[in-house]
MOPAC internal coordinates of N, CA, C and O (Angstrom, degrees):
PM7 1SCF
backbone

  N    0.0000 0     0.00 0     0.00 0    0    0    0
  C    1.4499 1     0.00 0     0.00 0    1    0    0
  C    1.5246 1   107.29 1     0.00 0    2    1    0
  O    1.2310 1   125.43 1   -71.24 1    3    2    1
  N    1.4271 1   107.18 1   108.76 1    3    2    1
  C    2.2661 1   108.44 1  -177.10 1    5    3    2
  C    1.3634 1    93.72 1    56.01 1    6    5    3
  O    1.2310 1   118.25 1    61.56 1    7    6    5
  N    1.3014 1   120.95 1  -118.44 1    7    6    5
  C    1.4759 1   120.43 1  -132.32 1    9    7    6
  C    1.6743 1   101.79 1  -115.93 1   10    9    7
  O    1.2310 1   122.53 1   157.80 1   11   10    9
  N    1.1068 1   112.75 1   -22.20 1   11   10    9
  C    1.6286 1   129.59 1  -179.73 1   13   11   10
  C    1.4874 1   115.56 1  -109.78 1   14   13   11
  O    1.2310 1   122.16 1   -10.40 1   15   14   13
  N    1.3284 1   113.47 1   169.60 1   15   14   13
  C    1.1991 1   121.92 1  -166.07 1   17   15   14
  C    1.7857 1   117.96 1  -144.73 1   18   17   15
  O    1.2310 1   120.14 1   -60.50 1   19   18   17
  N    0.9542 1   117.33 1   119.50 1   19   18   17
  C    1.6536 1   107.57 1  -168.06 1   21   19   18
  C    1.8275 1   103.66 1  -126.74 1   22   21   19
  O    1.2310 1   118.65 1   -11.20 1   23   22   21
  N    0.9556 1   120.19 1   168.80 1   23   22   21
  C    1.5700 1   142.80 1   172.24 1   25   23   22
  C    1.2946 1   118.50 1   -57.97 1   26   25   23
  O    1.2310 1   109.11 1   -87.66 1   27   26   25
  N    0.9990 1   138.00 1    92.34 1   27   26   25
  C    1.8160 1   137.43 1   168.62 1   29   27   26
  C    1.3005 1   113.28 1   -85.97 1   30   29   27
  O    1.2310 1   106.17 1   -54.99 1   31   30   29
  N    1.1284 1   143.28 1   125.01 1   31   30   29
  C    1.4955 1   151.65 1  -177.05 1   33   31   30
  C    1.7000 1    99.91 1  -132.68 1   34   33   31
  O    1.2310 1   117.82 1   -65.52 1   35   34   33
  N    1.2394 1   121.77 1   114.48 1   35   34   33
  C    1.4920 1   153.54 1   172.79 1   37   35   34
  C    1.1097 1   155.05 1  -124.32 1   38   37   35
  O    1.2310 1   110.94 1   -59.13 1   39   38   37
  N    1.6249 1   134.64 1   120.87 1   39   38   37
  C    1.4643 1    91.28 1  -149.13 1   41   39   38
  C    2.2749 1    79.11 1  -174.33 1   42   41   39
  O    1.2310 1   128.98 1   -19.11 1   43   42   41
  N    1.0883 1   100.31 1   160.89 1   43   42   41
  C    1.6557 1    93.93 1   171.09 1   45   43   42
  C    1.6264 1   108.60 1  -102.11 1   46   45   43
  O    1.2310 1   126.23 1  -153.34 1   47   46   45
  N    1.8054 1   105.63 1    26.66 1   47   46   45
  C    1.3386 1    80.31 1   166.95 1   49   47   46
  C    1.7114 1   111.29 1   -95.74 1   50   49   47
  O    1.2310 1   121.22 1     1.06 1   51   50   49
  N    1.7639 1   115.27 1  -178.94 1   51   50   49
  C    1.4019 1    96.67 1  -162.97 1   53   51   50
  C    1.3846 1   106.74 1   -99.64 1   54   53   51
  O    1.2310 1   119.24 1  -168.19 1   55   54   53
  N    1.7750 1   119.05 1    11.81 1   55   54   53
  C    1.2130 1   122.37 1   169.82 1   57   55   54
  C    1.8434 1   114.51 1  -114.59 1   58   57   55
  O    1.2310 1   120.98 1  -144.50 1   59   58   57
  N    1.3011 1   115.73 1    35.50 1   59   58   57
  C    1.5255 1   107.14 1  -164.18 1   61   59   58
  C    2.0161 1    86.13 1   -74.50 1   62   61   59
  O    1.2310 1   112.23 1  -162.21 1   63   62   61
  N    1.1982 1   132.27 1    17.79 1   63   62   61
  C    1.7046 1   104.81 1   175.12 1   65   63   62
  C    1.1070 1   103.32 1   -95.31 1   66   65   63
  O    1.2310 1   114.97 1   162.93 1   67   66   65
  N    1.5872 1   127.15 1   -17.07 1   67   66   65
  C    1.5172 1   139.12 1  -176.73 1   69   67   66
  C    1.2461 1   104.54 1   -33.48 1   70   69   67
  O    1.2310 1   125.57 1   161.74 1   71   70   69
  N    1.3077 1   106.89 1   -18.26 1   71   70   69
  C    1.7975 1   108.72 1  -176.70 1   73   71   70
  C    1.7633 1   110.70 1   -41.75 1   74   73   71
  O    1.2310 1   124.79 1   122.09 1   75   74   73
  N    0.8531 1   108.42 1   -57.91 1   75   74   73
  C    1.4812 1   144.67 1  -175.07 1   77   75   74
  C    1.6988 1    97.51 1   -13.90 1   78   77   75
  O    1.2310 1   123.99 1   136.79 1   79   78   77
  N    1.7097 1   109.94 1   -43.21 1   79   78   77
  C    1.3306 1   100.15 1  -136.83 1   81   79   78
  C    1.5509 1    75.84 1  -111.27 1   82   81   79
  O    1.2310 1   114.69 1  -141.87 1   83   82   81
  N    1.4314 1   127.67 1    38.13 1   83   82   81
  C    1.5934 1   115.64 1   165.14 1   85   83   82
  C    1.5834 1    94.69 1  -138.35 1   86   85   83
  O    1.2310 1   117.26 1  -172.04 1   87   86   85
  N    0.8276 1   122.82 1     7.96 1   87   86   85
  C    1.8870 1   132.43 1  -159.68 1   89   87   86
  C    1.5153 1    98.94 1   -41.80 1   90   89   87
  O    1.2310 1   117.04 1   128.41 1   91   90   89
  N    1.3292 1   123.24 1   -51.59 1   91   90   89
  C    1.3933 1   143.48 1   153.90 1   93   91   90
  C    1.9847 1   131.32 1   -43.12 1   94   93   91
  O    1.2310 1   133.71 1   174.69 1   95   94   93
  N    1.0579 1    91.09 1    -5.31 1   95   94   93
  C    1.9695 1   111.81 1  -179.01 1   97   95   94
  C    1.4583 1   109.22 1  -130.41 1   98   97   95
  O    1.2310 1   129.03 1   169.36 1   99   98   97
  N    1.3749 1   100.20 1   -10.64 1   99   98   97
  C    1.5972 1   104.09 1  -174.50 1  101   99   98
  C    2.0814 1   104.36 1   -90.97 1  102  101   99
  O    1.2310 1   103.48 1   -52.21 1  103  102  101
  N    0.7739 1   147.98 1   127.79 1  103  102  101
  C    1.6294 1   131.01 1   144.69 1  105  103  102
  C    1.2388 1   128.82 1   -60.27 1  106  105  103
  O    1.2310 1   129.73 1   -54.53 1  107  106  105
  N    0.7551 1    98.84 1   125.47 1  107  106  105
  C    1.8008 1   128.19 1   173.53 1  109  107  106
  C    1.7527 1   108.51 1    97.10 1  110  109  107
  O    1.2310 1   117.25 1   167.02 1  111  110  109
  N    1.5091 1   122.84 1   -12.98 1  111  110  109
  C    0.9597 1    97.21 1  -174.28 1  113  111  110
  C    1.3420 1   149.94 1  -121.04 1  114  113  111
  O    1.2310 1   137.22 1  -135.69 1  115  114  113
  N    1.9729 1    84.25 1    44.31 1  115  114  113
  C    1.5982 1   105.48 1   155.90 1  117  115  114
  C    1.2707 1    90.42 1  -137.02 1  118  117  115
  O    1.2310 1   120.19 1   -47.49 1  119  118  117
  N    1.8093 1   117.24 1   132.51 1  119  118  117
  C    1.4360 1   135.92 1   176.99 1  121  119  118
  C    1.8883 1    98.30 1   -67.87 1  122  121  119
  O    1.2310 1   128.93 1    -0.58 1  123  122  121
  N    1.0899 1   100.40 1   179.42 1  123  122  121
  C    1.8359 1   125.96 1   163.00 1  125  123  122
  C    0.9398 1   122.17 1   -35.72 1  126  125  123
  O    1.2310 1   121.39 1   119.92 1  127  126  125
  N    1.5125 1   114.95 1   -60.08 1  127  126  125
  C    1.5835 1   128.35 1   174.81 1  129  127  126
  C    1.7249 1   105.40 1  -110.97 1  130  129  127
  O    1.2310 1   126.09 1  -129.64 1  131  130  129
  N    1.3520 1   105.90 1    50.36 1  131  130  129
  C    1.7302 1   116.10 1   153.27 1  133  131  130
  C    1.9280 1    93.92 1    81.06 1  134  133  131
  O    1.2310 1   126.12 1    31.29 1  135  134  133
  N    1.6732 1   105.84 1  -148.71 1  135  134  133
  C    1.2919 1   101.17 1  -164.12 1  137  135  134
  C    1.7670 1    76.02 1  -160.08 1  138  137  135
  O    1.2310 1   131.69 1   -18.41 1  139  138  137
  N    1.5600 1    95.04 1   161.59 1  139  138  137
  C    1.7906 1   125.78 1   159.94 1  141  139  138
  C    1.8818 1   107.09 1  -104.82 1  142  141  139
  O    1.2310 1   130.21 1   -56.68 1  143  142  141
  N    1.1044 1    97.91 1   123.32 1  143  142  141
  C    1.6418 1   105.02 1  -171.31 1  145  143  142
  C    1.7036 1   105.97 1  -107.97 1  146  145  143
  O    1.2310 1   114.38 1   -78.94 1  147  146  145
  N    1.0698 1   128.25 1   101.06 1  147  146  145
  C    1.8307 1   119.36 1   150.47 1  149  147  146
  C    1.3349 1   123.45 1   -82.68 1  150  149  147
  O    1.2310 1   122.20 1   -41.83 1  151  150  149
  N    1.2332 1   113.40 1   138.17 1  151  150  149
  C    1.4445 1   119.30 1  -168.73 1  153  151  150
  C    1.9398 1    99.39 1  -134.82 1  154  153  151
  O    1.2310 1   130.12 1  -112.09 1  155  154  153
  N    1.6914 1    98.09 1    67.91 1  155  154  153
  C    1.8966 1    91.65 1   173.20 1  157  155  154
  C    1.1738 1   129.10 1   -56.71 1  158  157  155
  O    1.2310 1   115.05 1   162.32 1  159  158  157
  N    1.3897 1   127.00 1   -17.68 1  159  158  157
  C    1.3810 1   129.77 1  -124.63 1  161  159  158
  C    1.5172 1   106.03 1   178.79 1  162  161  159
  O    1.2310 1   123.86 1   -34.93 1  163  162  161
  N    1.6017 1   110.20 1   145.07 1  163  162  161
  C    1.5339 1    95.37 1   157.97 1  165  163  162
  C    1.2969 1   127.87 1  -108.02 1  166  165  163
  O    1.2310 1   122.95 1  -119.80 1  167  166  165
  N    1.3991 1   111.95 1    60.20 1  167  166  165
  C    1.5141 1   136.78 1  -174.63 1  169  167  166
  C    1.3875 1   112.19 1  -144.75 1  170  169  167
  O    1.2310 1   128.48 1  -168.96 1  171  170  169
  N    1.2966 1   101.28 1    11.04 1  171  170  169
  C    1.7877 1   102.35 1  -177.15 1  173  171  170
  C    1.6459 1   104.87 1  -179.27 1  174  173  171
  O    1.2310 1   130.95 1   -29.57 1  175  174  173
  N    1.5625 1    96.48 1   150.43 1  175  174  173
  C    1.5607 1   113.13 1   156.80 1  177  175  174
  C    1.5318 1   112.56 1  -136.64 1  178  177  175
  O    1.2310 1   132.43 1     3.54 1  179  178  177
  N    1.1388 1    93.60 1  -176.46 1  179  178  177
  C    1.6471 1   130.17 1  -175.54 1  181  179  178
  C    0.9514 1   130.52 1  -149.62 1  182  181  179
  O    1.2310 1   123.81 1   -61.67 1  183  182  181
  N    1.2482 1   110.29 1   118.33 1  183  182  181
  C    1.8308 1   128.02 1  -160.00 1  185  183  182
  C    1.4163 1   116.64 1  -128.67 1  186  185  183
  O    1.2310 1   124.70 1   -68.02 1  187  186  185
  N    1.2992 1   108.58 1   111.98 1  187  186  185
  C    1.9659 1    93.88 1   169.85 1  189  187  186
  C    1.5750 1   106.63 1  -136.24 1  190  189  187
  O    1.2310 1   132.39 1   -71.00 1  191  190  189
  N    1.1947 1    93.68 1   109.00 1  191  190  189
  C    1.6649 1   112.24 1   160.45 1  193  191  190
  C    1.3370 1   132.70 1   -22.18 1  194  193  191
  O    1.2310 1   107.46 1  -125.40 1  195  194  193
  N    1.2795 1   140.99 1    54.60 1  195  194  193
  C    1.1695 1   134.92 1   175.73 1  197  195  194
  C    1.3926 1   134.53 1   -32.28 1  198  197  195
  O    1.2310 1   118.88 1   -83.85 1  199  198  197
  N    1.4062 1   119.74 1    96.15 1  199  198  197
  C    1.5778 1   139.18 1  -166.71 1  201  199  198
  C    1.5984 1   116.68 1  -111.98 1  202  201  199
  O    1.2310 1   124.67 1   156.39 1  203  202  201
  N    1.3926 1   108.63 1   -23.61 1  203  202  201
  C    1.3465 1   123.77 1  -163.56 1  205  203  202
  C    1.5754 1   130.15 1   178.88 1  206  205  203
  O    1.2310 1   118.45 1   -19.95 1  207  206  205
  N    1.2942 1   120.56 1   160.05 1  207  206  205
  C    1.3146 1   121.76 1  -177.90 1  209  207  206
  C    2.0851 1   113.24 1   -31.84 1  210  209  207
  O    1.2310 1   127.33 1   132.82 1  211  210  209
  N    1.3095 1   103.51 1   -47.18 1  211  210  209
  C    1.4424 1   112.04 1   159.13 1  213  211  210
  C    1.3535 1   111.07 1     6.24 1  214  213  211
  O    1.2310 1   117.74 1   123.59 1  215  214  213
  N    1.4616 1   121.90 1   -56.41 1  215  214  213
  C    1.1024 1   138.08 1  -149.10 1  217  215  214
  C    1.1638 1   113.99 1   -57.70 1  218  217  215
  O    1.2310 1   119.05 1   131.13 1  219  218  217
  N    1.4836 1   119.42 1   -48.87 1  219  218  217
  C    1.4819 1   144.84 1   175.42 1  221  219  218
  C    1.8810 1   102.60 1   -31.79 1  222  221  219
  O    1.2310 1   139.69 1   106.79 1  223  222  221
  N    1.5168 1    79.42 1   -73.21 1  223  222  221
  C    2.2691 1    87.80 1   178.61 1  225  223  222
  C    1.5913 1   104.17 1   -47.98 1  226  225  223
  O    1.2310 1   121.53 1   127.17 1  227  226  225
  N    1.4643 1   114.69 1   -52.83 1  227  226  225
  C    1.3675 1   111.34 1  -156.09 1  229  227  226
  C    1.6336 1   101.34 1   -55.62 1  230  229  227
  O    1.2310 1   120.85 1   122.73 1  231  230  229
  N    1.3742 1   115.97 1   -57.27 1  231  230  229
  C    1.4945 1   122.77 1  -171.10 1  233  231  230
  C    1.2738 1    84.18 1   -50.26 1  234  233  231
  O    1.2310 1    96.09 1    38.76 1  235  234  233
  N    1.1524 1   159.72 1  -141.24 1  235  234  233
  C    1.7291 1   157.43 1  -142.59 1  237  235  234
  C    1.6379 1   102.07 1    16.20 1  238  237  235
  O    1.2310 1   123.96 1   107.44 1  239  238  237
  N    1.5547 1   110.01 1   -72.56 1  239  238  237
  C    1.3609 1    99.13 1  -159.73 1  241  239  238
  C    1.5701 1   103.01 1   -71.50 1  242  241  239
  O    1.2310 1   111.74 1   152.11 1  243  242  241
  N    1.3507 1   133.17 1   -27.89 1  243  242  241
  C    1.1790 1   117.81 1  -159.18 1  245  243  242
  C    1.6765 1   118.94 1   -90.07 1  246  245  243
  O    1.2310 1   128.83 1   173.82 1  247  246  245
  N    1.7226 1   100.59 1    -6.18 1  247  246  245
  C    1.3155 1   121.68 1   170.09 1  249  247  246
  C    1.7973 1   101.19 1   -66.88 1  250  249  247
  O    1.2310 1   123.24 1   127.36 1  251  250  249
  N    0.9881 1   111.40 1   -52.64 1  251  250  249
  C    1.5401 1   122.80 1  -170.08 1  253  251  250
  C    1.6340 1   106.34 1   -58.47 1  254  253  251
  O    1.2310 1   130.77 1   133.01 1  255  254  253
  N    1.6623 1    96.83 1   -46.99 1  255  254  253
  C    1.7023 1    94.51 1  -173.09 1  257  255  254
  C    1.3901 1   121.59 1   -85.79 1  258  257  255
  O    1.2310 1   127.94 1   163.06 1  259  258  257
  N    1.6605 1   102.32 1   -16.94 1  259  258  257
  C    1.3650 1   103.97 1   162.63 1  261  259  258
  C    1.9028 1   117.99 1   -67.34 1  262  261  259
  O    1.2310 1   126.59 1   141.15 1  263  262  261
  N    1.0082 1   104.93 1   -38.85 1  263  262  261
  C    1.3716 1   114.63 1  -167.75 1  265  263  262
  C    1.5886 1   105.68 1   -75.08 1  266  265  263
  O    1.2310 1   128.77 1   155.07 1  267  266  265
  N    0.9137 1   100.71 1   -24.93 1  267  266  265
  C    2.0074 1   105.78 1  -171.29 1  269  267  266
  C    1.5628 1    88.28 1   -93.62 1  270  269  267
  O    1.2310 1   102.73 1   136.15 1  271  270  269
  N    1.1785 1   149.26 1   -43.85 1  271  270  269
  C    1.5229 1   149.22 1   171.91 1  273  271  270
  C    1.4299 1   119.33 1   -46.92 1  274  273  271
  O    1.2310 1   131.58 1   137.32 1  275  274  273
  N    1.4578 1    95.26 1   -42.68 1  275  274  273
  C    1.8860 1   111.12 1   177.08 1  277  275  274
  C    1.5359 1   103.20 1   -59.67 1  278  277  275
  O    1.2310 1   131.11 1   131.99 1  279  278  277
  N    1.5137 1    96.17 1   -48.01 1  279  278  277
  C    1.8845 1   105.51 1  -154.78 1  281  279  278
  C    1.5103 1    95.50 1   -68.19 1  282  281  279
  O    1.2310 1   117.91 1   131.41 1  283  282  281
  N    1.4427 1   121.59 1   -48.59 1  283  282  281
  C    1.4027 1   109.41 1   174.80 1  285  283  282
  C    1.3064 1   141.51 1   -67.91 1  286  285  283
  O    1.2310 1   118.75 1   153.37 1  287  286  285
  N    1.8622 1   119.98 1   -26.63 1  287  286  285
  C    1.3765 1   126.27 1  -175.57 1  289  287  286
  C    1.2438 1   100.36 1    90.59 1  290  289  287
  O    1.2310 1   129.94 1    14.21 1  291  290  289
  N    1.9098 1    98.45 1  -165.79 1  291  290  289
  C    1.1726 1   105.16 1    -6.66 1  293  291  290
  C    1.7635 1   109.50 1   -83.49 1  294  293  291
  O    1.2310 1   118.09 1     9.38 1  295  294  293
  N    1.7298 1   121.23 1  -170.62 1  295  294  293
  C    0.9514 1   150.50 1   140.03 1  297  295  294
  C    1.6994 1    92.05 1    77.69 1  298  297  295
  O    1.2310 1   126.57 1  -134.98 1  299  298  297
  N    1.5283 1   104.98 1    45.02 1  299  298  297
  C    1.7405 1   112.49 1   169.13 1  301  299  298
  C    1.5420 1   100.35 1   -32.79 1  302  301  299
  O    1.2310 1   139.55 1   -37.05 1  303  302  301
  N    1.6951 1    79.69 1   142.95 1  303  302  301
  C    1.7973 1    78.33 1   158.17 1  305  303  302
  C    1.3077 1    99.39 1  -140.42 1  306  305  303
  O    1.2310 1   115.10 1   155.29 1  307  306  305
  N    1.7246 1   126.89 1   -24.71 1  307  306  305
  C    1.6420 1   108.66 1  -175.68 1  309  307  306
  C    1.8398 1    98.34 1  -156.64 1  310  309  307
  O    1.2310 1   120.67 1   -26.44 1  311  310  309
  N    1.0716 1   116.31 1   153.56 1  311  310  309
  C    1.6997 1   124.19 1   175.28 1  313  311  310
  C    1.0546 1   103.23 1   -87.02 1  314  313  311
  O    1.2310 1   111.06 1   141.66 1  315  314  313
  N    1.4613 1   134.43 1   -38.34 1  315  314  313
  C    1.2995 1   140.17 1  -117.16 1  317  315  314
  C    1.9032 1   104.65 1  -114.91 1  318  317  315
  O    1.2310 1   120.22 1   -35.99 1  319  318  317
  N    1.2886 1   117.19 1   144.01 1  319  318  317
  C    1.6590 1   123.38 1  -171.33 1  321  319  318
  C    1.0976 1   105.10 1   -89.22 1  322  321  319
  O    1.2310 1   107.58 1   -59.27 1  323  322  321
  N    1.6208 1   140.76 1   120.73 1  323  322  321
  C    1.4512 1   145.32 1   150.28 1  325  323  322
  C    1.3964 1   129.07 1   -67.01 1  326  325  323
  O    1.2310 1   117.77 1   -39.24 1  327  326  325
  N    1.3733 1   121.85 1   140.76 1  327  326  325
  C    1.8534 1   104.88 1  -169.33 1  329  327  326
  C    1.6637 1    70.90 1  -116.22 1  330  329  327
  O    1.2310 1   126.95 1   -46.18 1  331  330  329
  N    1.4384 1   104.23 1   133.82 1  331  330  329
  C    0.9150 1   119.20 1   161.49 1  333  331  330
  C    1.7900 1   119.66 1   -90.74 1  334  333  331
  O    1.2310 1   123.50 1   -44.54 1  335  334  333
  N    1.3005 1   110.89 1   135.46 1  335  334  333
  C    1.6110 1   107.93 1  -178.80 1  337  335  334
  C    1.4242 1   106.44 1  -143.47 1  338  337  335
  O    1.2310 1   112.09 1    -1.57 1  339  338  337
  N    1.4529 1   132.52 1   178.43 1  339  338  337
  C    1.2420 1   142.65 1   163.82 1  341  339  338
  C    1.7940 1   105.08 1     1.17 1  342  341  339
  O    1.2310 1   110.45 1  -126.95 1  343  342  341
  N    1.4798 1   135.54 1    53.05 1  343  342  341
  C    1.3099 1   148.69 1  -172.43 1  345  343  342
  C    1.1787 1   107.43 1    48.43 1  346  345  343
  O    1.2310 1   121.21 1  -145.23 1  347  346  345
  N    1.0106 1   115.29 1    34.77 1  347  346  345
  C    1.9763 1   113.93 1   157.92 1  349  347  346
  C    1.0565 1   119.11 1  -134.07 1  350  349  347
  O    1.2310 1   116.18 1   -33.88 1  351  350  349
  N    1.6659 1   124.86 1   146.12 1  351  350  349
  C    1.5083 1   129.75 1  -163.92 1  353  351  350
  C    1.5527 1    92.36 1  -117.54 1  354  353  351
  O    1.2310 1   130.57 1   -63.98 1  355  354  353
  N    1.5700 1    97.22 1   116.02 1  355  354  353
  C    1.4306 1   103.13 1   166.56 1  357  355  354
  C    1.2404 1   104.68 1   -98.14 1  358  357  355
  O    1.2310 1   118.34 1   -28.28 1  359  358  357
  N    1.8044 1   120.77 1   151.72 1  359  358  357
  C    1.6487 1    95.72 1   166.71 1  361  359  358
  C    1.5042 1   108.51 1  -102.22 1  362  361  359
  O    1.2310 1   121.78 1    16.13 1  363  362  361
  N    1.5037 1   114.20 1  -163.87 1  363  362  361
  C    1.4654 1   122.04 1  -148.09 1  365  363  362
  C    1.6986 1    74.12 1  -154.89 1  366  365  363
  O    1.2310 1   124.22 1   -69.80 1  367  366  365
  N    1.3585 1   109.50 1   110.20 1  367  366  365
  C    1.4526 1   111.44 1   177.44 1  369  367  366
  C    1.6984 1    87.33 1  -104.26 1  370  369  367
  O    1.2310 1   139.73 1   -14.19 1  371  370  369
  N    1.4533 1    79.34 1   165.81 1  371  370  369
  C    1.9427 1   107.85 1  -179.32 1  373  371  370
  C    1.6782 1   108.97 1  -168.58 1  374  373  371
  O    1.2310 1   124.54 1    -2.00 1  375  374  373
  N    1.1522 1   108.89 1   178.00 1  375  374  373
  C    1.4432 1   112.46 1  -165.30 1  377  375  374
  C    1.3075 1   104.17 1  -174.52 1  378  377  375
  O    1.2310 1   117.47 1   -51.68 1  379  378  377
  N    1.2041 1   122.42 1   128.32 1  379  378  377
  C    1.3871 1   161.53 1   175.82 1  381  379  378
  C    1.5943 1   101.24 1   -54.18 1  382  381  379
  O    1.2310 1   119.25 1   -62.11 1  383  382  381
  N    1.4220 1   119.03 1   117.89 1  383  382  381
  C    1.9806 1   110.92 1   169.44 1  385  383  382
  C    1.4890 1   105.92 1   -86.15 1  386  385  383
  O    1.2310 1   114.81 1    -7.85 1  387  386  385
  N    1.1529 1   127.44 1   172.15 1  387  386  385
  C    1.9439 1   150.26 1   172.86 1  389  387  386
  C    1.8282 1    86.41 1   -54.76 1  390  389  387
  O    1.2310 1   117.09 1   141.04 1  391  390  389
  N    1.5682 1   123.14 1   -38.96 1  391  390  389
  C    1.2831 1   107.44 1  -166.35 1  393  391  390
  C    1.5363 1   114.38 1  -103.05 1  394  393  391
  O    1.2310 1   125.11 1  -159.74 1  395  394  393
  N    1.3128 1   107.79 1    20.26 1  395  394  393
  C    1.6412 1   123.59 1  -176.24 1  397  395  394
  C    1.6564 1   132.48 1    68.86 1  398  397  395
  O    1.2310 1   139.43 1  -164.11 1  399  398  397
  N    1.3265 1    79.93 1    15.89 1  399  398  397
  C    1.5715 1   104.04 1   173.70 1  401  399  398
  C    1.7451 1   119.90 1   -58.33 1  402  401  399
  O    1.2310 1   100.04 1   -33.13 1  403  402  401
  N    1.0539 1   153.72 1   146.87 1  403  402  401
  C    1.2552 1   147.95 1   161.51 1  405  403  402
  C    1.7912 1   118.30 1  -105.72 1  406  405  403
  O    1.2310 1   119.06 1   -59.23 1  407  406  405
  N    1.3121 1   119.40 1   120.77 1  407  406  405
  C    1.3652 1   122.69 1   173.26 1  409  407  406
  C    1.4460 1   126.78 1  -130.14 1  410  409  407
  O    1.2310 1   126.32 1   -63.34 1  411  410  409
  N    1.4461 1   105.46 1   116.66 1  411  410  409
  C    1.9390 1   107.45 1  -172.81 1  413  411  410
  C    1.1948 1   102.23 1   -71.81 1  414  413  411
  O    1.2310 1   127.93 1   -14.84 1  415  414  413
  N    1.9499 1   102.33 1   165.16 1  415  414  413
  C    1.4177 1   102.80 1   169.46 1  417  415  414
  C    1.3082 1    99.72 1  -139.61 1  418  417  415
  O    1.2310 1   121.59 1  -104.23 1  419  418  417
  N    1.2818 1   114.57 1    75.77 1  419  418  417
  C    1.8042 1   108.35 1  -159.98 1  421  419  418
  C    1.4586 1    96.23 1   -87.56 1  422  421  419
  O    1.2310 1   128.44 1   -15.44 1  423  422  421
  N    1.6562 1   101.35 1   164.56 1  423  422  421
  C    0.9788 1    98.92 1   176.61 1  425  423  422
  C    1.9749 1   125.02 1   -94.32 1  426  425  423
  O    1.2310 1   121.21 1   -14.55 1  427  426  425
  N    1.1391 1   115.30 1   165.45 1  427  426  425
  C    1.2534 1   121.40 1  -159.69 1  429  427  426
  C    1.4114 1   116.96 1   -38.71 1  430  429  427
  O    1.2310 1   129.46 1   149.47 1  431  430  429
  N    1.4264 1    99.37 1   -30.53 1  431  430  429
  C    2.0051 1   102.90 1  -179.60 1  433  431  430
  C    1.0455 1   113.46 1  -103.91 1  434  433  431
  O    1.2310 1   117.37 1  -145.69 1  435  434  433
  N    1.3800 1   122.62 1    34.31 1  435  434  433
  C    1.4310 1   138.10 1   176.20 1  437  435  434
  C    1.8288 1    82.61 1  -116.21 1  438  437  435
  O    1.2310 1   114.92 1   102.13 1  439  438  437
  N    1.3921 1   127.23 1   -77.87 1  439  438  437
  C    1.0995 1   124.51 1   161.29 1  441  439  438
  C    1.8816 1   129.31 1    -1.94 1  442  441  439
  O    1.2310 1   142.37 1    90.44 1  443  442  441
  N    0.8005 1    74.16 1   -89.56 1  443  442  441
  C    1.6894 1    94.61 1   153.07 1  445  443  442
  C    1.5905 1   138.97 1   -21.75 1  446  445  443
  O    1.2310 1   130.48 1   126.36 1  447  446  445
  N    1.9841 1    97.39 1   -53.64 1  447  446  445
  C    1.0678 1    98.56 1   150.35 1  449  447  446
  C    1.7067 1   127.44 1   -83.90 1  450  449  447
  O    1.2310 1   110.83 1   157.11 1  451  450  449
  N    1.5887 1   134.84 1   -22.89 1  451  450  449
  C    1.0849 1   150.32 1  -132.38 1  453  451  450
  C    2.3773 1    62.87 1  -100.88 1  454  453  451
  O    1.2310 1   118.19 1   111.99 1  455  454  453
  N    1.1843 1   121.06 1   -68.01 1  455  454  453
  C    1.1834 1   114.75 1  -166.14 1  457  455  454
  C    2.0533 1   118.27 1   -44.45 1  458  457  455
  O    1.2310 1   125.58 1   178.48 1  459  458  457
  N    1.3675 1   106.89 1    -1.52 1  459  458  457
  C    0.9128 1   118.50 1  -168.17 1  461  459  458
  C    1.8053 1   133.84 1  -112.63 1  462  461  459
  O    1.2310 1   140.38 1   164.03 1  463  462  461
  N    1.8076 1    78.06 1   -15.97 1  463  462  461
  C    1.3925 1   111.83 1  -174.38 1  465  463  462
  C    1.9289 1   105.42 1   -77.18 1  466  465  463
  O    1.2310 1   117.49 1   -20.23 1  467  466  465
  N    1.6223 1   122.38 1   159.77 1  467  466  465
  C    1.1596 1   128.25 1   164.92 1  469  467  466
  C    1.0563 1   125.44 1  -120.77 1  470  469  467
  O    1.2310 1   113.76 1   -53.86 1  471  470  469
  N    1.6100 1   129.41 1   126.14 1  471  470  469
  C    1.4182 1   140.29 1   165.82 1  473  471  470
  C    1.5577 1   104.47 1     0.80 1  474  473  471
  O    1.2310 1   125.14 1   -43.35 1  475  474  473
  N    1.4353 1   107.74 1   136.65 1  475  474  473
  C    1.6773 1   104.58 1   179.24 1  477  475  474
  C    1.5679 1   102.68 1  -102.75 1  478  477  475
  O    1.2310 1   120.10 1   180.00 1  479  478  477

């Protein structure tokens, strides 16, 4: 998606997000500095590896594709982006403006790490 690239997992079964709970047994699909998780649907996820500043762009598109996935189905379950870390999903809220703008509101130790991260 543009300039980055993230993990799609799909499938008609009605648990393909179950992924979630091996993220750590799986390869590749939590980076160095953890991962951003979307969960639209229970027919799909979204995963991007955190390696680098990258991250910034990626959260844009995957906010959008998570959120447009939810709105359509079927069998939504969430809009919203998870930072995955040390086996806990914090989320990373954001919100859409009247002029289609997108703005995060992560929280501070999401910050924290993003201050820590290097140009990809």
């Amino acid at each position: 998606m543009g300039s980055f690239s993230f993990l799609f997992a799909t499938s008609d079964h009605f648990f393909t997000p179950n992924i979630v709970f091996y993220l750590d047994e799986k390869p590749g699909l939590v980076g160095s500095k953890v991962s951003i998780i979307g969960l639209p649907h229970r027919h799909s996820i979204l995963i991007y590896p955190i390696e680098n500043l990258e991250v910034a762009d990626a959260m844009n598109g995957l906010a959008q594709a998570t959120y447009a996935m939810n709105q359509e189905g079927p069998d939504s379950l969430t809009n919203k982006l998870f930072w995955y870390y040390n086996n806990t999903f914090t989320k990373i809220p954001y919100e859409f403006n009247k002029e289609g703008g997108l703005s995060f509101k992560p929280p501070a130790t999401f910050i924290n790490l993003l201050n820590t991260l290097e140009k990809a």
